[in-house]
C-alpha positions in Angstrom: 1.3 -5.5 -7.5 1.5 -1.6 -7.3 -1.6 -0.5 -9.9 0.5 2.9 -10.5 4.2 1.4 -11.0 3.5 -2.1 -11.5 6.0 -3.3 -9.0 5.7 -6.3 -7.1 4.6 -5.0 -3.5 4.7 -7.5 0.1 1.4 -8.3 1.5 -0.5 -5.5 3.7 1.7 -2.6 2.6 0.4 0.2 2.6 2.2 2.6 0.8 4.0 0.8 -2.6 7.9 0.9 -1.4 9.6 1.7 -5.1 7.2 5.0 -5.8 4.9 5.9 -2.5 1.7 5.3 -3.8 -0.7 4.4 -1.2 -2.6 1.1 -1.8 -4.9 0.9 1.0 -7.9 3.1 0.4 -9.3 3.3 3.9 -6.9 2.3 6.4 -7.6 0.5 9.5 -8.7 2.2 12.7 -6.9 0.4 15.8 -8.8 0.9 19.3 -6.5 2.3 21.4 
């Protein structure tokens, strides 16, 4: 669930799909 729109929000999103807000707060580093 979105904390700023309260919409229902798929696992490991990281930006909430109905208003953008961004719901990892430190997002993975991938070794390239």
């Amino acid at each position: 669930v979105c904390p700023n729109c309260g919409a229902s929000v798929p696992l490991g999103a990281v930006y909430c799909p109905y208003c953008g807000y961004r719901l990892l707060q430190s997002p993975r580093r991938v070794r390239v």
